[in-house]
N, C-alpha and C positions, 0 to 999 in steps of 0.2 A: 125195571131197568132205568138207567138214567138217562134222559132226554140223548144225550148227545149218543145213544147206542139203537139209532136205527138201523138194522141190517143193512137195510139199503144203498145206504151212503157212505157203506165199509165194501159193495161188492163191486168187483173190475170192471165190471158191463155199464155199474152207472160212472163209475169215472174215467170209461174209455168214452162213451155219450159229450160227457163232457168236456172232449176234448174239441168235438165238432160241434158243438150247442157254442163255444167261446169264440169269437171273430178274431180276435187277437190280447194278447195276455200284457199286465204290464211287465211283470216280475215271472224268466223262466229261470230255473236254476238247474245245472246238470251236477248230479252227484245229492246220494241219500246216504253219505254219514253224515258225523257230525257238527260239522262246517257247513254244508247244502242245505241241511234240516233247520241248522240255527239262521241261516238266510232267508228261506222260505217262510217262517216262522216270522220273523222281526218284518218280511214287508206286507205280510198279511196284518200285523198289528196295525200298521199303517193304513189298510185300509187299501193295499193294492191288490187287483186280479194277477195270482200267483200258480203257477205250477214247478213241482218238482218232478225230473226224471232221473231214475238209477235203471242202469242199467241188468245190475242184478239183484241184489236183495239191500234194501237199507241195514247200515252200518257192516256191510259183506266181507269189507276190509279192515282197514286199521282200528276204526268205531266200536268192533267186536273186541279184539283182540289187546284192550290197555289191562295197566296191573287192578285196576278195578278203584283208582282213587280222582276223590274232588281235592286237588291239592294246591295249594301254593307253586310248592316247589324249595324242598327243603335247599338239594343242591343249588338251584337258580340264586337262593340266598348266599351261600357260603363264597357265590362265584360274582357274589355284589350287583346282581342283577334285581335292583332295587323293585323296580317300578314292573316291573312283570309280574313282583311276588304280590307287590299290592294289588294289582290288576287281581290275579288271580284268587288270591284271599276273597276278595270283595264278591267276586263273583263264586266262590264257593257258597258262600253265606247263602245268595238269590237263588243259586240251585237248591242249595238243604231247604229253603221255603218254598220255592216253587215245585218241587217236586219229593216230598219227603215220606214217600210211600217207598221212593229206591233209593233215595239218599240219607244216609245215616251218620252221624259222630261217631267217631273211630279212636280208638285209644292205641299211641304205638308207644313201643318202649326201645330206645334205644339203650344198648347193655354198656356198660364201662367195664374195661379190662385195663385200663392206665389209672394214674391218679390223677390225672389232667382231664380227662374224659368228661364227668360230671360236673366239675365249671364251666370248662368250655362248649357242652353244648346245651346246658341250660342256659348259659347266658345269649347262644345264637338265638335260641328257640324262643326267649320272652322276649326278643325281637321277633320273631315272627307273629307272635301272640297280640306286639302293640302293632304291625301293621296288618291285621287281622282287626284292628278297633271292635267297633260295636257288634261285629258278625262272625267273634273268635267263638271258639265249639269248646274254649276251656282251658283255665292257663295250665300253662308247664311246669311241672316241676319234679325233683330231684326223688327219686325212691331207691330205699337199702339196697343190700344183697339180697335179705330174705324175699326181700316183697317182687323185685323183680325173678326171684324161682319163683314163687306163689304162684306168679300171676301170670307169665308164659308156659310153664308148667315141663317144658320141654331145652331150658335153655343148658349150655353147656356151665358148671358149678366152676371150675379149676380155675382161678383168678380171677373170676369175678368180684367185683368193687360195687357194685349198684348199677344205676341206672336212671334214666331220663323219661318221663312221659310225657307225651305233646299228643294231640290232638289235630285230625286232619276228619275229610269224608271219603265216606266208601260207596260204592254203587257198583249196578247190575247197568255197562255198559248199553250193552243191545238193549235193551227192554227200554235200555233211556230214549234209546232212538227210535223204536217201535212207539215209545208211546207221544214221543215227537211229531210222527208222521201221521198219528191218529190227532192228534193234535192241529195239525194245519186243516184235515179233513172238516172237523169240531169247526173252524173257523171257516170255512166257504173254500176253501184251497181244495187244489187238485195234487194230488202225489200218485206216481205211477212207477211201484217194482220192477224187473224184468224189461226195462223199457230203453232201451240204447239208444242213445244222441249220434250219430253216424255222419253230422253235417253242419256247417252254419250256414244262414241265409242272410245274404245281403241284397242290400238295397242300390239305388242305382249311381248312388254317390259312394258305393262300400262300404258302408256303415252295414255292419251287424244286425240283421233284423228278425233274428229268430232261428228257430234248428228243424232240421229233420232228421225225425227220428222212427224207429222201428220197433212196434209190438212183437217181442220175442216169444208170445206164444202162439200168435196167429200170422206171423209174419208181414202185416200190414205198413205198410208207413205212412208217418203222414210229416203234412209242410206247417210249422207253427210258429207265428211270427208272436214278435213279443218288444216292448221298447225297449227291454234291458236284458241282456243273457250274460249269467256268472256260471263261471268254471270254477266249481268249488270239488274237484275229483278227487282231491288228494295224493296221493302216488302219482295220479296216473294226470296230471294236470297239463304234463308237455305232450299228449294225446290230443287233446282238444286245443292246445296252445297251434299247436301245428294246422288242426281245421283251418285256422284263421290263418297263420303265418307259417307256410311249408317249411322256411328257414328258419323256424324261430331259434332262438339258443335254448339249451334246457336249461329249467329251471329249478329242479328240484334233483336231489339225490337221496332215494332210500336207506335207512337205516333202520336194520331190523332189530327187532328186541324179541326175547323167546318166553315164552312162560311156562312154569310147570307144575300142575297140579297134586296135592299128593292126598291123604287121607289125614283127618284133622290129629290124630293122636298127634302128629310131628307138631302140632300147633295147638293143644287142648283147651289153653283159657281163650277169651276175649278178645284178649289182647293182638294187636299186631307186632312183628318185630321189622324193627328197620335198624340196617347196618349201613354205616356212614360212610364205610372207605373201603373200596375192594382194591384187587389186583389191575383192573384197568382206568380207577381213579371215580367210578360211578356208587350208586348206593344199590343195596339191595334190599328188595321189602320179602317178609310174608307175611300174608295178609288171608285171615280168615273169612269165605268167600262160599252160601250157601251150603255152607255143613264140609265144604273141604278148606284145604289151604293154596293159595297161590303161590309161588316161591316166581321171584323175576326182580328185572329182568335184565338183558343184554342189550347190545350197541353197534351193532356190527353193520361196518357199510357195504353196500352193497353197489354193482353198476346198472343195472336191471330193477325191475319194478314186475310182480307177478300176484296175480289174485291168490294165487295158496302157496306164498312163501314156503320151505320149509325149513327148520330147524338143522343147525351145524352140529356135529358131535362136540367141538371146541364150544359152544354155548351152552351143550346140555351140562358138559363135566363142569366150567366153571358155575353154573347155578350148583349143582349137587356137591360141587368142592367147599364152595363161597359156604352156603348151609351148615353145610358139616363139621365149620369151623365153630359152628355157636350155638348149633344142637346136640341135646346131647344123645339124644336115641337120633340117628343120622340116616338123610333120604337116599335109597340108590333109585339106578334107574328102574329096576323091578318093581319100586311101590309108584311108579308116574301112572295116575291115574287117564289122564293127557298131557300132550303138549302143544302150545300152539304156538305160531310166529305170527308179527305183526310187522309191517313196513310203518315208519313214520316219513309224512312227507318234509324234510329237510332241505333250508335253502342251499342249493346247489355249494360248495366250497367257495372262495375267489382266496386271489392271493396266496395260492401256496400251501390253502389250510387242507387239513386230507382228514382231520379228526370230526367229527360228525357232533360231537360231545363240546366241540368248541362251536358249534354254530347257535345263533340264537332260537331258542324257541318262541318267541314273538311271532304273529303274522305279519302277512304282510298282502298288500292290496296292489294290483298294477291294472292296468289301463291299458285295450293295445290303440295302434294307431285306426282301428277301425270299432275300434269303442266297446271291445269282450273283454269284460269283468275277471280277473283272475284274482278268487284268495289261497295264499296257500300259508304252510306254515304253524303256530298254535298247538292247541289237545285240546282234550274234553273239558277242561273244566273252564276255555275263555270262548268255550263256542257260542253262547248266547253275544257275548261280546262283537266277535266274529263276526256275526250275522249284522249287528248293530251299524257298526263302521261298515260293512262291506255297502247295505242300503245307504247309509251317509255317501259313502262316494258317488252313488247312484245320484243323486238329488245334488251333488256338488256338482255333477257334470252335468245337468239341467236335462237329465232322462226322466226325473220321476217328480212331483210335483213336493213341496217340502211338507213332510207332515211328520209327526215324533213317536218314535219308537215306545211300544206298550210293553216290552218284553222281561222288563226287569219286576214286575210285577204279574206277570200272567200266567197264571197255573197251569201247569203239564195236566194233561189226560190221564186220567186215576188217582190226580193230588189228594190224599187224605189222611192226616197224621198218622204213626203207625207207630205201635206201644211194641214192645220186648214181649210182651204176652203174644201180641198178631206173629211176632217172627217164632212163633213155634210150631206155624207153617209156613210151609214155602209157598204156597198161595199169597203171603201177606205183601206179595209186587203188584198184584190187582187193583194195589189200594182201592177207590171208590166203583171198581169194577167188578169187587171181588163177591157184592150180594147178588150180581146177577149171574154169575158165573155158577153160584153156588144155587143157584135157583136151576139153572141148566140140568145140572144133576139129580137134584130132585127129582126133573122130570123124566130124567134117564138115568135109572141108578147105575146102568151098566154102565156108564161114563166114569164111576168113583174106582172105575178096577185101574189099578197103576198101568204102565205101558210095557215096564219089565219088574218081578218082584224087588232086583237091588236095589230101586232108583224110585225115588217120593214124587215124581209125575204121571199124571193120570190123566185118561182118556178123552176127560172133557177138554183140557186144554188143547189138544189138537183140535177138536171142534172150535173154540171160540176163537183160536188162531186164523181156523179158514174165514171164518162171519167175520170177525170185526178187528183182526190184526196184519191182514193182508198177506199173511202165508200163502205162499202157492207150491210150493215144494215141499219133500220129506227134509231138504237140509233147511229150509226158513223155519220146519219147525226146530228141531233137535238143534241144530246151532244157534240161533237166535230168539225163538221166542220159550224156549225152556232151557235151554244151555245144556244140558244134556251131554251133546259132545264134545264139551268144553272141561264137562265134571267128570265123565268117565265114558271114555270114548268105544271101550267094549263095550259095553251098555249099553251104546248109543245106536252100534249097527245090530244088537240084537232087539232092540225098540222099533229098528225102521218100518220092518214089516206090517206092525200095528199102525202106525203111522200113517204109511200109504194107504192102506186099508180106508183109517177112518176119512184120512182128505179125498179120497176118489170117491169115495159117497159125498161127502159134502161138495167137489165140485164140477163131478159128472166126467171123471176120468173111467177107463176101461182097465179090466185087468194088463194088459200089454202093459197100459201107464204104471202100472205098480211098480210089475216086472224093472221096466228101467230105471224106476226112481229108485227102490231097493239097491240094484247094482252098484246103481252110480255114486248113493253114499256111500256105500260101504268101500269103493274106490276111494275116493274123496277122505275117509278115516282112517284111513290107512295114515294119513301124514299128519296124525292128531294120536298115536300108538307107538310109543318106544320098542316094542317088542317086534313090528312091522316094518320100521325104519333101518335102511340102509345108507342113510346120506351122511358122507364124510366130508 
């Protein structure tokens, strides 16, 4: 095993220990996607005593649920939002280095059906390519008709002109954040799953001085002071905004996006395909995504914020409309292998604006007047960024002492190149994990039996989920640390049973425990199952 895979220092008992071993913390942060994670992370480089609490499972929320890319941001370009695209370019690059066991170089191809098409958006895209500089995955350029059949394999022939290829990243969401949270542990940090923030603690001048919060599976709470607390919840930010300020104004507004899964034939080659212009002015990707394909996504606002959104029938038809214009074997709902909804947290409108798609995707950092850290705003791919600025304000407001950020260079937990040969398993997200894991089995072959015959996950990864991935549920594994019910969510409640099985021996649950976790996903899958869904 490698150094940093002591069981010990991955199981809940010692980092619940450590919550009372610590007198007070510099750095707490509430929220384990991926803005909490990238927080927690960048002040641990610094060299501060850090903890993360999530309430339920890291990346539970939106962090799960993106179209699955490290991108710029093609439309952000078209909509002249210069400086966001360079932001994010640049920090794609540091993720494809910093973690390149799940971040990969992506071929998309957008299709021409005008004669305008192929100028116009090779010439956007070698703009994105020069501000992309030294960290671009590949320039752009113009291919036939024939090459783009060839090479999507499934697009629709009838007026077809050619096509554009560019170059973006692709990744396994969760896993990024799973292996983020292993990552702060790797570094002396404290991250704690299932663990609700229920409070803030001030001090006798009102200053902020740490949370109280609650162990969800034993009920306990405890008081933990800290010099600097960030609400980095996402959605759910005007939650914790209100701890602090019962009146505050809300600050964010959900906008959901849908995604829908299908089986790769609709998608055969490589290739990704991105369509530029839909019916409500957004783009839409498919994007090939551990042996299936992604089709997404949607924009829909919402007045409410919920941990399992659920998908609109008006979002499933135009994904499966949108599609069916430029495939040409065409997805109905019958082949949606899943579908999942995500909330993005979006700054509130002002002014009149009601479209969610006109607000900026930038963050943004506030200060209340009793000194809680709110970021909200961004995606996955400016989260290390996120994390950077948020600690900067930290150290601007003279809470944390000045010292500089390590993060743009320090490798994710499992960093280890990973060839086209490794992805012909799915194993190959373990990156520098993946010889002990495979030593596991050796020792227990009966670990190498899958969980369900359809589906390429096996036994042992429910084991190394419980040791050293912080699972404690049948949904942290199947939804997040194998994605399972993200790829085929029949599959995923006929897997549970295996599931609960193997984590009650690993963490000293009783049959009853099964019983319920069984139930309760198979509830829970129900709104990841078009055949299941009634929501209009």
């Amino acid at each position: 095993m490698t150094p940093s895979l002591t069981p010990a220092a991955f199981q809940r008992d010692t980092l619940l220990g450590q919550l009372t071993a610590q007198p007070g913390w510099d750095l707490i942060v509430i929220g384990g996607g991926a803005t909490g994670l990238g927080v927690a992370l960048d002040g641990l480089s610094r060299g501060f005593r850090t903890l993360l609490l999530e309430r339920d499972d890291f990346a539970k929320g939106t962090s799960s649920r993106s179209t699955k890319l490290v991108h710029g941001g093609v439309r952000y370009l078209a909509q002249g939002d210069v400086g966001l695209v360079r932001e994010a370019l640049h920090e794609r690059g540091l993720l494809l280095r910093n973690a390149p066991h799940l971040v990969r170089n992506q071929a998309f191809i957008i299709p021409n059906y005008n004669w305008w098409g192929g100028p116009f958006y090779t010439l956007g895209l070698k703009l994105y390519d020069l501000l992309a500089g030294r960290l671009s995955l590949g320039a752009s350029v113009h291919i036939g008709r024939e090459e783009a059949l060839r090479r999507l394999g499934n697009l629709r022939p009838a007026g077809l002109r050619g096509g554009v290829l560019y170059h973006d990243g692709q990744f396994d969401d969760a896993r990024l954040a799973v292996n983020l949270a292993q990552t702060i542990l790797d570094h002396g940090g404290t991250a704690l799953n299932h663990f609700a923030v229920q409070g803030l603690l001030k001090d006798a001048q009102g200053q902020v001085s740490g949370v109280r919060a609650t162990d969800a599976e034993t009920g306990r709470s405890y008081e933990l002071a800290a010099k600097v607390v960030v609400n980095a919840t996402g959605i759910f930010v005007d939650e914790v905004l209100r701890m602090d300020q019962p009146a505050a104004p809300k600050l964010v507004r959900p906008s959901q996006g849908v995604h829908i899964v299908v089986d790769r034939r609709f998608l055969p080659g490589d290739d990704a395909l991105m369509i530029p212009s839909t019916d409500d002015g957004r783009v839409l990707f498919a994007v090939p995504w551990h042996g299936r394909v992604v089709l997404g996504t949607t924009d829909t606002p919402l007045d409410t914020a919920s941990a399992e959104p659920q998908a609109l029938d008006a979002e499933i038809e135009f994904i499966l409309r949108t599609a069916g214009r430029y495939l040409a074997h065409t997805p109905r709902r019958s082949d949606a292998l899943s579908i999942f909804a995500g909330l993005r947290p979006l700054a509130a409108p002002q002014n009149g604006q009601s479209q969610t798609k006109e607000i900026s995707r930038s963050h943004k950092i506030l200060v209340s007047a009793a000194g809680l850290i709110t970021i909200t705003g961004g995606k996955w791919t400016t989260y290390r960024r996120m994390g950077e600025d948020t600690v900067d304000q930290a150290i601007r407001l003279g809470k944390l002492p000045p010292q500089p950020s390590q993060t743009a260079s320090l490798p994710i937990h499992g960093a280890r190149p990973t060839t086209e040969a490794d992805r012909g398993s799915h194993l190959y997200v373990y990156g520098r994990d993946l010889p002990a894991l495979q030593q596991l089995m050796r020792e227990r072959p009966e670990l190498r039996q899958r969980l369900v015959p359809e589906a390429e996950f096996v036994r042992a990864e429910v084991v190394w989920a419980a040791r050293y991935e912080l699972a404690r549920t049948v949904e942290d594994v199947l939804a997040r640390r194998v994605r399972l019910l993200f790829l085929d969510a029949a599959a995923a409640v006929r897997a549970a049973p295996a599931v609960a099985a193997l984590l009650a021996a690993e963490l000293g649950h009783d049959e009853a425990w099964q019983r319920q976790q069984v139930a309760a996903f198979a509830e829970l899958a129900r709104h990841y199952r078009l055949d299941s869904q009634t929501t209009t």
